[in-house]
N, C-alpha and C positions, 0 to 999 in steps of 0.2 A: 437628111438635111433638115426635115419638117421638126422632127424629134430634136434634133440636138440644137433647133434655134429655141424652142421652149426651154430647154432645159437650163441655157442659156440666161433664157427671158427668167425665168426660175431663181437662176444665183445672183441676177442682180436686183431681183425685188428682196431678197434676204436680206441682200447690202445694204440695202436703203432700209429695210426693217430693224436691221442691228443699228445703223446709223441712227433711226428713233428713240430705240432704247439707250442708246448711251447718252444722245442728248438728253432723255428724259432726269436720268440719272441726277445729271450737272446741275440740271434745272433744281432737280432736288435736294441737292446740295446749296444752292443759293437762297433755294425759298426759308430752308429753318434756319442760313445763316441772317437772313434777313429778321424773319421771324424774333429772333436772339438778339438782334442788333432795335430793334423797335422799327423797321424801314417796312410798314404796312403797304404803302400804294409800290412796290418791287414786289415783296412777298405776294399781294395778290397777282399782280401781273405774272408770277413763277409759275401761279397757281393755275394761271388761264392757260398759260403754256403747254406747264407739263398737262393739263385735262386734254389738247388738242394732238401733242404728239403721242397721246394713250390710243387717245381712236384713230389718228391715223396709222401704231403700227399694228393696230386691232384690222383694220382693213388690208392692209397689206400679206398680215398674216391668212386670211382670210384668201388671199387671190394665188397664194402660195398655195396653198393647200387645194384650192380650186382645179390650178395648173395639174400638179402633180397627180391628181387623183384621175381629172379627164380625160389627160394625155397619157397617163400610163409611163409616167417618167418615174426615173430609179427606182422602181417596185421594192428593191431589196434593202433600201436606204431610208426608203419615205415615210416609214413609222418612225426612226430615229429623227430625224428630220424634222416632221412635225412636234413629236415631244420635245426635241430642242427647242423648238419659238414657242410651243407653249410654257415649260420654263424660265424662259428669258423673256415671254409677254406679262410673267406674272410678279418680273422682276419692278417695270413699269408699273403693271395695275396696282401694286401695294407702295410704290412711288406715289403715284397719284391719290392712294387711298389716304397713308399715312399724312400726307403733308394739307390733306383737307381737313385731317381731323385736329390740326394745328387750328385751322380757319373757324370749325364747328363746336370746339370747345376752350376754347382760346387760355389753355395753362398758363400758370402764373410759375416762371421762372429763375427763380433768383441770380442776379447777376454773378456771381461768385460761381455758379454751375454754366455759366454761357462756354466760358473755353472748354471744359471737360465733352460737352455736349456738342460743339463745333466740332472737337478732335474725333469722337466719334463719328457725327457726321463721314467726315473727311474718312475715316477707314472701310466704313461699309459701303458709302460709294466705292471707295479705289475695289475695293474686291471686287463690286459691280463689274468695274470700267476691265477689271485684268479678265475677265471672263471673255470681252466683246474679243479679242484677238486669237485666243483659241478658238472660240467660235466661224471664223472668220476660217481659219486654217483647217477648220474640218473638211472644206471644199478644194482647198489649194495644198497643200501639204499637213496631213493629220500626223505624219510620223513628229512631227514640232509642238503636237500639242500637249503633254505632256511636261515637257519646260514652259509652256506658257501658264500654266492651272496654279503650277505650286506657290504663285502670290493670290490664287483665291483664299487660298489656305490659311496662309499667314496673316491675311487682312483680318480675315473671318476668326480668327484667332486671338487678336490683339484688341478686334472689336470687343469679342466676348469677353477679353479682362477689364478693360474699360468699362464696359457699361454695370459688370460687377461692382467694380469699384466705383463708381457714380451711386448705383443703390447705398451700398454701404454708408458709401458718405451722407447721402440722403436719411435715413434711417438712424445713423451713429453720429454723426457731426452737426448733424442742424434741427437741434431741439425745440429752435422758435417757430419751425414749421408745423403747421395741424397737420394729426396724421391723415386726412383726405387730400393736402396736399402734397405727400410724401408719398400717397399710392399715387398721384396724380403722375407724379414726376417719374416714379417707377413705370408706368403703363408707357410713358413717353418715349422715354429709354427706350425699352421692349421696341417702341413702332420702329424708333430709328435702328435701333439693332437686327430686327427680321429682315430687313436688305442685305444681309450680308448672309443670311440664312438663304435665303433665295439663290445667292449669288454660289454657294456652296452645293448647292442641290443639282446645278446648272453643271456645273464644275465634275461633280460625280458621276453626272452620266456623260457628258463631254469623254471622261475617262474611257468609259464602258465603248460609245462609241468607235475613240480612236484606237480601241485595242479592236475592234470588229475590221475597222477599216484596211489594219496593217496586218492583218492576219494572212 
């Protein structure tokens, strides 16, 4: 009984730590839509947010791992386990990393690039967001997770032609820009686009996982 109320206490501190990271996510989706739109006092306020829910599923992570280790719960699980939330913790910390560097060196964006870079936005979150449910199902039915990843995929896929074609255009279509501001907007891309890189990484071992799990 002592074991299985930790273990317990275990799955629903994860909950609440996926629950961080998704929100973090949202958050960071609003902050560059903000950022794009000129909405500075939102944008910072994104900014406070998402720095708040980094550390707390930084701690959360933290009392996970605490748990499992002291108590000697699911020994056979707990390495996967942990490399999951750290995965999916580093999904957040490059949330939080990228959208400060919005704040620290504040790009000059041209409005004609706002929707192309919002639509990205919007895909490397969603790859984010489709991971949290697989996640989630590693605990309660892994044989479902499987149909839940293959929109990591695709997110992470459609990201990657988009931000292509964003460079290109950058590079090919907008000659009134200095080339410093063309790498600028390139490295931009890049920040916004390693979220769904993250989300794909998460996605891969989730894979490995749920073939462990139904074995």
């Amino acid at each position: 009984m002592f074991t299985f109320r930790h273990a317990q206490k275990s799955i629903q501190l994860i909950d609440s730590f996926l629950d961080k990271v998704d929100q973090g996510i949202i958050i960071f989706k609003e902050g560059v839509n903000n950022y794009l739109a000129g909405n500075n006092e939102s944008f910072l306020n994104n900014l406070r947010t998402l720095s708040t829910l980094e550390t707390e599923a930084d701690i959360i992570r933290r009392k996970v791992e605490n748990i499992l280790y002291t108590q000697s719960l699911m020994p056979q699980l707990r390495g996967d386990i942990m490399r999951l939330m750290e995965e999916l913790d580093n999904i957040i910390d490059l949330a939080k990393k990228n959208l400060y560097q919005f704040d620290v060196e504040i790009p000059f964006i041209p409005a004609e690039l706002n929707q192309d870079l919002s639509k990205l936005t919007e895909l490397t979150v969603a790859a984010c967001e489709s991971v949290m449910p697989a996640a989630r199902a590693y605990f309660r039915d892994p044989v479902s997770i499987k149909e839940k990843i293959h929109r990591v995929y695709l997110y992470e896929k459609e990201a990657d032609k988009l931000a292509d074609a964003i460079k290109r255009k950058v590079f090919h279509d907008m000659p009134n820009l200095k080339l410093s501001e063309k790498f600028h907007l390139r490295y931009f891309t890049l920040h916004i686009e390693t979220l769904s890189d993250a989300a794909e990484k998460a996605a891969d071992l989730l894979s490995i996982m749920a073939i462990k799990r139904t074995l």
